[in-house]
N, C-alpha and C positions, 0 to 999 in steps of 0.2 A: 591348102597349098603347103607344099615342103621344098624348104631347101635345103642341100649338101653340096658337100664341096668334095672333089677327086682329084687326084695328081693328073697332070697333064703329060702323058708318055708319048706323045706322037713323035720325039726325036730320042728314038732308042743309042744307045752308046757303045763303041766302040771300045776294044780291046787298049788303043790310046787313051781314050778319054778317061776310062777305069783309072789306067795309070798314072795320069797326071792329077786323077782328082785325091788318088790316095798320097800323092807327093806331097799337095798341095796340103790336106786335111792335116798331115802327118807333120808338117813344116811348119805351119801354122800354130799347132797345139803347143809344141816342142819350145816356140818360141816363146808365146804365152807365159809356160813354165818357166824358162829362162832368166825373164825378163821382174817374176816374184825372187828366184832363188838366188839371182846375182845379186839383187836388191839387199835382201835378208845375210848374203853373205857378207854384202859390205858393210852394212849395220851390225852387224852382231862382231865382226874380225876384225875392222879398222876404225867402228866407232862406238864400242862398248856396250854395246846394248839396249835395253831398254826401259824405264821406269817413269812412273805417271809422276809422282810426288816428290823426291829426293832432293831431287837433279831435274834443271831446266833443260841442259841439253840432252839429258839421256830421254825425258818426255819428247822431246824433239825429233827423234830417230824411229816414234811410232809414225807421224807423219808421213815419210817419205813412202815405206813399208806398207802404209794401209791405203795410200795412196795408188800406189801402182796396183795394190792387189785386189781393191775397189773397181778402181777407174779401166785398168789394162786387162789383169788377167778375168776378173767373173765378166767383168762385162767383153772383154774378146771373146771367150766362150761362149757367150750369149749369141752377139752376132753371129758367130762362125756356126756356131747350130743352127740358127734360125735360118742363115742363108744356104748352107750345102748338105741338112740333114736331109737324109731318104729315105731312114728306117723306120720311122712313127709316122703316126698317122698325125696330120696337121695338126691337130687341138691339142694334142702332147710335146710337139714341138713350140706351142708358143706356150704351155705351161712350164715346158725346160729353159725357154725365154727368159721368162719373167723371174722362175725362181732366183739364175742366175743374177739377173739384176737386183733384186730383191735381197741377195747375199751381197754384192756390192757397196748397199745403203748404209750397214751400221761400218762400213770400213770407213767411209769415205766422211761423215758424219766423226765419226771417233778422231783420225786424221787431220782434220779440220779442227777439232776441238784442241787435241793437241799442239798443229800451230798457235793457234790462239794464246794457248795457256802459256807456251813458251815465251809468247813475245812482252804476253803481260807479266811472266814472273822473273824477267830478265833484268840485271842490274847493270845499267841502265835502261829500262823499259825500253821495247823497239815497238818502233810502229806499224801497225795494220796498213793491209792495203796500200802499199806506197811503191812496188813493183811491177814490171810489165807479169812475172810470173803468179803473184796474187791478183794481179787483174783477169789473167788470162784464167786461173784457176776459177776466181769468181761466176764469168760467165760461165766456165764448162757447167759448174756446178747448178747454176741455172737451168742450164739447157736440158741436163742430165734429169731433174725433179719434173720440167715441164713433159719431157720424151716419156717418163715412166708412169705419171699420174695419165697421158693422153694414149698411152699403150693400151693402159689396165683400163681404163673406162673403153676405149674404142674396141678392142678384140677381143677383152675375156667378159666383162659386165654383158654387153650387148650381146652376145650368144645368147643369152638365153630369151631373147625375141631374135632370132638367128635371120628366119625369111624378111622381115621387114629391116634390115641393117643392112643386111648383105651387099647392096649397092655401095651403101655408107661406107662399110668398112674396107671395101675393093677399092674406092676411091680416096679413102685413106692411108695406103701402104707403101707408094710412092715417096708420101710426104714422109710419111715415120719413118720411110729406108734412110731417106738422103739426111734427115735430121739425123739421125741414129748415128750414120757415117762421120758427118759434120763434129759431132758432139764429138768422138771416139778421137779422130784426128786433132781437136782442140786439147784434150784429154794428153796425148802424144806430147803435143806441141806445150802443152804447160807443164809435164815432167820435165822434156828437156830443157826447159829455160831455167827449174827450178835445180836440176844437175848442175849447168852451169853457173848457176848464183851461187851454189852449196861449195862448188868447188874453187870459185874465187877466193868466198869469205873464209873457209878454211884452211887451204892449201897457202893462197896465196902464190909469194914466188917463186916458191917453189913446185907448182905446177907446170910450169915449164921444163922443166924438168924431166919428168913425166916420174912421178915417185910409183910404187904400185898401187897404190891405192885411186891415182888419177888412172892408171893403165883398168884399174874396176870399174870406175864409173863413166869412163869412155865406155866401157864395151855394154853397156847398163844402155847406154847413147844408142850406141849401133844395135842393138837387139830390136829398142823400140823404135828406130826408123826400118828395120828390116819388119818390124809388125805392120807399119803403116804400110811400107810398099806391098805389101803379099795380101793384108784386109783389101788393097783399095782394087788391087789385080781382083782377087775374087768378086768383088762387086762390079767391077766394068765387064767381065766375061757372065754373059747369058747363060751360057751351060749350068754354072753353077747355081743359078737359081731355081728351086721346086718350083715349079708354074701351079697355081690353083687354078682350075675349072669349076665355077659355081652354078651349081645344075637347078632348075625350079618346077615342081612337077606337082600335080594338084590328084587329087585323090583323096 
């Protein structure tokens, strides 16, 4: 018995649908990018930099940076391939998956490490964990280790007993899309709470104001709600998804 799996073309596309899928693809990307470079430009122009050892706050400002470029940009890329690619053939698009996620890991790890190290090198010591934004981060990061260790065993290990999984793994894809979505959106939602808190404790009164530096990380705000809104648009639209057909033929 052999199985394979084929793209599913019974709904060819239109001269529209090209064009909005390249709007979409192209809007998407753009924003991704955006959303590291605004980041890095506000760290690097309005908050000096970077450094692991010196300076508590300058280790602080790896955080936010390794954060978005972990959690938003590898890992948007991730999804956004795995959901609207057409050019490879399936098993290379979930190896362009995982890599991506897999480049995410030592960011988001590193990130993390660096809050840490801030809060315990700070004088006077701040506390862990005592945030809606470190709570929320907490579970993404959860969900994020469960999604990628239940990816890598469920799609790539099991290939290679392919016909006897197959069922398993069709029956699985549902689950790991909506978790996948889920995590990304928590991801979203714990940047910006973390925007927000960054820009109280700093700014202050002066955020009312709006100085330029709050005019950066507003629009740092509005890039990743405009990510949310366009990820969640391409998962509710069916077109955009590759259909698999898993074919079983004995011979």
């Amino acid at each position: 018995m052999h199985t394979s799996s084929r793209y599913d073309d019974d709904n060819e596309w239109g001269c529209t649908n090209w064009c909005e899928y390249v709007v979409v693809v192209v809007l998407a990307a753009l924003l991704l990018i955006a959303s590291l470079t605004l980041t890095l430009f506000w760290i690097m122009y309005y908050r000096e930099g970077f450094s692991w050892d010196t300076n508590p706050t300058l280790q602080f400002n790896l955080h936010p940076v390794l954060m978005v470029a972990g959690f938003i940009t590898f890992s948007g890329f991730s999804i956004l391939l795995y959901r609207i690619c057409r050019c490879f053939r399936r098993i290379y698009v979930k190896l362009i998956h995982t890599i991506f996620h897999a480049l995410a890991i030592p960011c988001i790890v590193v990130g993390f490490l660096a809050v840490l190290e801030y809060h315990n090198n700070s004088t006077p010591a701040i506390p862990n964990f005592y945030s809606m934004h470190s709570w929320l981060g907490f579970i993404t990061m959860g969900l994020f280790a469960l999604q990628f260790v239940f990816g890598f065993f469920s799609f790539l290990i099991l290939l290679c007993c392919e016909g006897a999984t197959a069922a398993f793994r069709a029956a699985m894809v549902p689950i790991h899309a909506s978790f996948g979505l889920t995590t990304f959106m928590l991801a979203i939602a714990t940047c910006l709470t973390g925007l927000t808190e960054k820009a109280i404790f700093t700014l202050g009164k002066t955020y009312g104001s709006l100085p330029e530096e709050a005019i950066i990380m507003n629009s740092i705000a509005m890039v990743l709600t405009a990510i949310a809104i366009i990820v969640g648009y391409i998962f509710k639209l069916e077109i955009y998804y590759v259909k698999i057909v898993f074919c079983v033929s004995n011979f």
